[in-house]
C-alpha positions as CSV (number, residue, x, y, z in Angstrom):
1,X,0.0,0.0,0.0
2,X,1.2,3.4,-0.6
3,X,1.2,5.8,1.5
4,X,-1.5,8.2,-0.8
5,X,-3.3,5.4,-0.2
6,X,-3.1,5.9,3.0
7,X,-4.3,9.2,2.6
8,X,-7.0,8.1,0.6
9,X,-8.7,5.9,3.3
10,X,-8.4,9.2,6.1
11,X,-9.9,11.5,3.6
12,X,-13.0,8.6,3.1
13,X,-13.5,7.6,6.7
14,X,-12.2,10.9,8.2
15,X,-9.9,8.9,10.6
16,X,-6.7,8.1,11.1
17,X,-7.2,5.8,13.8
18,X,-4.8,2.4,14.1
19,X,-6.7,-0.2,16.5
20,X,-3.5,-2.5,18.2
21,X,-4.5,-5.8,18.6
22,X,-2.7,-7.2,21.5
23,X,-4.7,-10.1,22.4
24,X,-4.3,-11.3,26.4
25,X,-5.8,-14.4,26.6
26,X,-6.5,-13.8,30.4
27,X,-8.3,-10.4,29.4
28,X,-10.7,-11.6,26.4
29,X,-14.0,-12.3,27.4
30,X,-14.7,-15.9,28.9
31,X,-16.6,-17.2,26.4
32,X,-14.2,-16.8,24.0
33,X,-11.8,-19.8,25.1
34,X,-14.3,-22.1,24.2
35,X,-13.7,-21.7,20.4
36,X,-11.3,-23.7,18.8
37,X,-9.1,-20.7,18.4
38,X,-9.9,-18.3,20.6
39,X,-7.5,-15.1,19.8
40,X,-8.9,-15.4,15.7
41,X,-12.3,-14.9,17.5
42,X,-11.3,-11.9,19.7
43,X,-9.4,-10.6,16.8
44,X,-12.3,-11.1,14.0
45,X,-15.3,-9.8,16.6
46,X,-13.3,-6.8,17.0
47,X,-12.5,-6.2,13.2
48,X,-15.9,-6.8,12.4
49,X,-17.0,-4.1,14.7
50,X,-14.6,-1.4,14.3
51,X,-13.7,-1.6,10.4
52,X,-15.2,1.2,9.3
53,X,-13.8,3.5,12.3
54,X,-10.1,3.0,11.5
55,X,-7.6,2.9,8.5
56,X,-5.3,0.4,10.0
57,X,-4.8,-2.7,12.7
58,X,-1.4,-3.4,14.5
59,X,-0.5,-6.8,16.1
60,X,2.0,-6.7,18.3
61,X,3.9,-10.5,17.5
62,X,4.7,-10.8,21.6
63,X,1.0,-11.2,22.0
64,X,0.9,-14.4,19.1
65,X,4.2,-15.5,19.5
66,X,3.7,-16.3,23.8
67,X,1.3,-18.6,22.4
68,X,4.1,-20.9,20.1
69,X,2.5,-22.2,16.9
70,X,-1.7,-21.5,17.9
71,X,-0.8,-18.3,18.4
72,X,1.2,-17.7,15.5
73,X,-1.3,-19.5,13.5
74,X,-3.9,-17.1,14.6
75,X,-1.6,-14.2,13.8
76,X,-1.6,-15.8,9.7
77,X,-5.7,-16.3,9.8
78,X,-5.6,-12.5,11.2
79,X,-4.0,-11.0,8.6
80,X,-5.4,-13.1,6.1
81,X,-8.4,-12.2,6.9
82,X,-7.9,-8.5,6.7
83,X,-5.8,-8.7,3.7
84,X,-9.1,-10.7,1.9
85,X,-12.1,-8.7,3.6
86,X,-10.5,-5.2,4.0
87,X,-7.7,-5.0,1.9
88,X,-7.8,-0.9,1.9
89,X,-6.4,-1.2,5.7
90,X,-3.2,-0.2,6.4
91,X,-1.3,-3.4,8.6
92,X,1.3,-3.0,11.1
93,X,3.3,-5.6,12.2
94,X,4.7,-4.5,15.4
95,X,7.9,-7.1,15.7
96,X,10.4,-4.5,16.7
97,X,13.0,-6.3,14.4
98,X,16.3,-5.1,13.4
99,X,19.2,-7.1,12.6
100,X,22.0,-7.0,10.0
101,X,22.3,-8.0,6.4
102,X,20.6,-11.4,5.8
103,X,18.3,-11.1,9.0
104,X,17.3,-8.6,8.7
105,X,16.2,-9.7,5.3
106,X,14.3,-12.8,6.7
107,X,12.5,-11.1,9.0
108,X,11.6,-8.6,6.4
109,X,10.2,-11.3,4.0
110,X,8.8,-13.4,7.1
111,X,6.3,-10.0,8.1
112,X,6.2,-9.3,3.9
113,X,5.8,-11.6,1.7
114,X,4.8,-14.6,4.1
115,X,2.0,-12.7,6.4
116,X,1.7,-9.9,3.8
117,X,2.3,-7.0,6.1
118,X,2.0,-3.3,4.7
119,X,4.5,-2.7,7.1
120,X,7.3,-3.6,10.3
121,X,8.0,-1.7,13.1
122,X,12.5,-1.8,13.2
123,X,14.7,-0.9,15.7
124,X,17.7,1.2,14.6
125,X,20.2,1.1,17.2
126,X,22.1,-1.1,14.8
127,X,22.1,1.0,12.3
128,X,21.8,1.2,8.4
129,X,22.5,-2.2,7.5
130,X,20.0,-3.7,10.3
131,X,17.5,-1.4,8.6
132,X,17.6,-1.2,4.5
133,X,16.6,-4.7,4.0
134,X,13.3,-3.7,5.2
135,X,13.2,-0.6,3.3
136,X,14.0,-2.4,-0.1
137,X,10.7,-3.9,-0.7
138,X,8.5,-2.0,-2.9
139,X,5.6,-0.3,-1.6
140,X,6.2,-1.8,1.8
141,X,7.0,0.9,4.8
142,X,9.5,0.7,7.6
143,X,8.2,2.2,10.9
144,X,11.3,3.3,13.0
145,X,11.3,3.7,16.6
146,X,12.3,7.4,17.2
147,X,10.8,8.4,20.0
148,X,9.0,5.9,22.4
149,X,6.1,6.4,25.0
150,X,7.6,4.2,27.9
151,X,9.7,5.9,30.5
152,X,12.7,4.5,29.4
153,X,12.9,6.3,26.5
154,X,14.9,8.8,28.4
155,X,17.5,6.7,29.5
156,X,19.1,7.1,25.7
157,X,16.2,8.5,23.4
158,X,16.7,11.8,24.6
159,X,20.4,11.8,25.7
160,X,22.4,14.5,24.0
161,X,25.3,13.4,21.5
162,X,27.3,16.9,20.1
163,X,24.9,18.7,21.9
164,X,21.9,17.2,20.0
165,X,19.6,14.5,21.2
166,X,20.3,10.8,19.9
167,X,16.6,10.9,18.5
168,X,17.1,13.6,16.7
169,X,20.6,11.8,14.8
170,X,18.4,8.9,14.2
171,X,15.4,10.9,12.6
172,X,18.8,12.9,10.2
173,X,20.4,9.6,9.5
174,X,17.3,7.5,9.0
175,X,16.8,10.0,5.9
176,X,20.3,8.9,4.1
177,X,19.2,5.5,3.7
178,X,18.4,3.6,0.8
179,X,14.6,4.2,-0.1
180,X,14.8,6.4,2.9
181,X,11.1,7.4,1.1
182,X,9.6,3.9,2.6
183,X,10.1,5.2,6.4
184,X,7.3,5.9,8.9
185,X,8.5,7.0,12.3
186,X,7.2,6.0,15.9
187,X,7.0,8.9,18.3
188,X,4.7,8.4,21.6
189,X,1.6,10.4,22.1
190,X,3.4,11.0,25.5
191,X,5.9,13.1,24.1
192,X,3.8,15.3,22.0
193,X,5.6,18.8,22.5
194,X,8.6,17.3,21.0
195,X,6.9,16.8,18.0
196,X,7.4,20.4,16.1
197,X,10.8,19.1,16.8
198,X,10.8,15.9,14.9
199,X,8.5,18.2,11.9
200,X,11.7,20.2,11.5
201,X,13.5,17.3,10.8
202,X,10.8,15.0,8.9
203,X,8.1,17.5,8.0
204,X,5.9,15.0,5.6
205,X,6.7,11.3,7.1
206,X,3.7,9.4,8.8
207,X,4.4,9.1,12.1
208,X,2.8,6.1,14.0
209,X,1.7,7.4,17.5
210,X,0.9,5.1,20.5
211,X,0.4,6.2,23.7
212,X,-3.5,7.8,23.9
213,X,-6.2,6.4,25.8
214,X,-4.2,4.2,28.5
215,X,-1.0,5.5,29.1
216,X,-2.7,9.2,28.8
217,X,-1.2,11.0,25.8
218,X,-3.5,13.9,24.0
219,X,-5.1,13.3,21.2
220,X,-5.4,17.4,20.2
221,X,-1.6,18.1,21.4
222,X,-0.5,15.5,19.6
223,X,-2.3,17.0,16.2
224,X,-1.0,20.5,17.1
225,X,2.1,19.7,17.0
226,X,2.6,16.7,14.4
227,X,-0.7,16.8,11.6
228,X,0.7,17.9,8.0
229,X,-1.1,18.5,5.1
230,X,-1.9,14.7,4.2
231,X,-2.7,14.0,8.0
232,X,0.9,12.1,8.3
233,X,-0.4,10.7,11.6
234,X,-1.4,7.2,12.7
235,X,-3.2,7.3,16.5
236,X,-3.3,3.9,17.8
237,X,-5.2,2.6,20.2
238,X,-4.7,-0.7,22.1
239,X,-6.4,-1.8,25.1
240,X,-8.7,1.4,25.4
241,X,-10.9,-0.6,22.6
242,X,-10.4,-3.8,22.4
243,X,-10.8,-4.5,26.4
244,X,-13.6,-1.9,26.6
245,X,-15.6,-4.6,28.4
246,X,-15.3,-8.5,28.5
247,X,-18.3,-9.5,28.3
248,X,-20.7,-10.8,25.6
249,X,-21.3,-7.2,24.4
250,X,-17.3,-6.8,23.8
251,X,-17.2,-5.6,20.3
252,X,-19.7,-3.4,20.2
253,X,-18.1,-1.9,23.4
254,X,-15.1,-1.7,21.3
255,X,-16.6,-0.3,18.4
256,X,-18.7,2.8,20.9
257,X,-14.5,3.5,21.9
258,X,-13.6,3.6,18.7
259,X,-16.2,5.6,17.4
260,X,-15.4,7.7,20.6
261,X,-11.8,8.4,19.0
262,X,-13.1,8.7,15.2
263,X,-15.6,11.4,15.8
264,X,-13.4,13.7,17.5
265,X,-10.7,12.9,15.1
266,X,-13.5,13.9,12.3
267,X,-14.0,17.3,14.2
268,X,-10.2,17.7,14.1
269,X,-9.8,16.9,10.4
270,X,-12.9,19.4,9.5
């Protein structure tokens, strides 16, 4: 998908909401474990609910991956079945990869070309050649972790090098790399006010931005600082929708949360 795609799907549904679909299997409603595969359920229910709210779902793997071969299986009949049903939504894979040369690689056609990701969330602290194998697959997008929402993002993130913080030499050196045009950028939705910042630096890139709803980032500060022209923002939302109640009534409590997010995004965008 490319990213005027992308564009595309906010200008139609007048979101840019990204639900995260961490699936817990202690948090999914009870009823739940008594399908044969209980996370496809949780995951489907909740698609079926909210597609028309959002413009793109992100996994995290740790949340398929805990569960050895079910839950990576359910992770494949996920992403199958948006890729067949709503194949205008933008997928995230969030694996946090990032490895050199021929790993990299791998993992890049593992999330690619096997699942058919849009895109992978990477970690650059190796560097270029831990990152361009992701970026050289056409009209896939590399989402690099700039600026995180956890606390420990100031234990380096923010650390000066040359009297500039580290982030900021990512974000410059990110741009020198190979098909540097296939980059999306995560900054945290707790870190808002250094987003005119990171616009100095990457004025048009998407950025994906977790961090509203539970861990209490602002939607509105978060569009002062960081909307451009064609939106450029991803909001996601994880447990805020999809754990908005577990019981029978789950994803329509979901969908009420999202719909919560989309029409105040509407009145942004207007």
């Amino acid at each position: 998908m490319t990213t005027h795609q992308l564009t595309e799907q906010i200008k139609k549904k007048k979101s840019f909401l990204c639900i995260g679909l961490d699936v817990d299997l202690n948090k999914i409603p009870q009823h739940l474990l008594q399908e044969e595969d209980p996370i496809f359920a949780f995951n489907k229910a909740i698609i079926d609910a909210t597609h028309h709210l959002c413009v793109a779902y992100k996994p995290n793997t740790a949340f398929y991956e805990a569960y050895g071969l079910k839950g990576w299986k359910a992770l494949e009949k996920t992403i199958m079945y948006l890729n067949v049903k709503h194949p205008e939504i933008f997928t995230i894979a969030d694996a946090k990869r990032g490895d050199i040369g021929n790993t990299s690689t791998m993992y890049a056609k593992a999330f690619f070309e096997d699942l058919a990701f849009d895109s992978v969330t990477v970690a650059p602290y190796m560097g270029k050649d831990s990152v361009e194998p992701f970026l050289a697959f056409e009209n896939k997008h590399t989402i690099l972790l700039a600026l995180t929402s956890n606390a420990g993002a100031f234990d380096f993130q923010t650390q000066k090098v040359d009297e500039v913080e580290l982030y900021k030499h990512v974000l410059e050196t990110s741009k020198t790399w190979n098909n540097s045009q296939n980059l999306m950028y995560v900054v945290g939705a707790t870190k808002a006010e250094y987003l005119a910042e990171i616009r100095k630096i990457i004025p048009e890139s998407f950025l994906l931005v977790p961090g509203v709803g539970a861990q209490g980032g602002s939607l509105q500060e978060v569009c002062d600082y960081g909307m451009t022209n064609n939106v450029g923002l991803l909001i996601n939302s994880s447990r805020g929708i999809i754990y908005a109640s577990n019981g029978e009534d789950f994803a329509q409590a979901s969908a009420a949360k999202a719909k919560e997010l989309q029409e105040q995004m509407e009145s942004i965008l207007s």
